[in-house]
N, C-alpha and C positions, 0 to 999 in steps of 0.2 A: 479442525485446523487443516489448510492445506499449506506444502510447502512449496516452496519454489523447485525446480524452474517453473515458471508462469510463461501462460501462450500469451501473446498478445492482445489477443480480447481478455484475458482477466488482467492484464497491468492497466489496459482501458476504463476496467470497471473500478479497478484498484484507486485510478486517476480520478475517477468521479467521486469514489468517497469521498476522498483527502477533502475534495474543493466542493463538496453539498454544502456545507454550512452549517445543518442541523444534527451532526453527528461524530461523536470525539474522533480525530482523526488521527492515525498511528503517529506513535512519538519516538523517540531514544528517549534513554534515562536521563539523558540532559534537556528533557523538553522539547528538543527542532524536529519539525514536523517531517516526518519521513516521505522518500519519493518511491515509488515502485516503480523496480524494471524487470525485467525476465528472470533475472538471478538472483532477487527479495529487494530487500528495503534497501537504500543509501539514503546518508545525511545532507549530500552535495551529489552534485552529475558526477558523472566519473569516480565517484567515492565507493569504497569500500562496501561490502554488504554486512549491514550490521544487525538485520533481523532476515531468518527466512521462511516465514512462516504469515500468514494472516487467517482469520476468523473465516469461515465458510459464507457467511453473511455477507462479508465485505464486496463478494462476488458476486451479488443480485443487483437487478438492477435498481436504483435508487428513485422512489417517486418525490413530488413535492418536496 
């Protein structure tokens, strides 16, 4: 795992998961799909950070 803060090429790569298509993308316990900014996960912009952590993996870049 890494934790946040996060530099801005890994919220980039963070960004790219979420929106690949072929790969479960970070959730909350409620299901809504989390966004990445510098300081971990939020549910909404300007929302609270509610995870701060992601998968080492998350940070590669994503083929196909």
């Amino acid at each position: 795992m890494i934790k946040a803060p996060w530099t801005d090429e890994q919220v980039n790569r963070l960004i790219e998961w979420q929106n690949c298509g072929h790969v479960h993308p970070y959730t909350s316990e409620n299901g809504t799909i989390l966004i990445p900014t510098n300081n971990g996960w939020v549910e909404k912009e300007n929302g609270p950070v509610v995870q701060d952590w992601a998968h080492e993996f998350s940070f590669q870049k994503i083929s196909g």
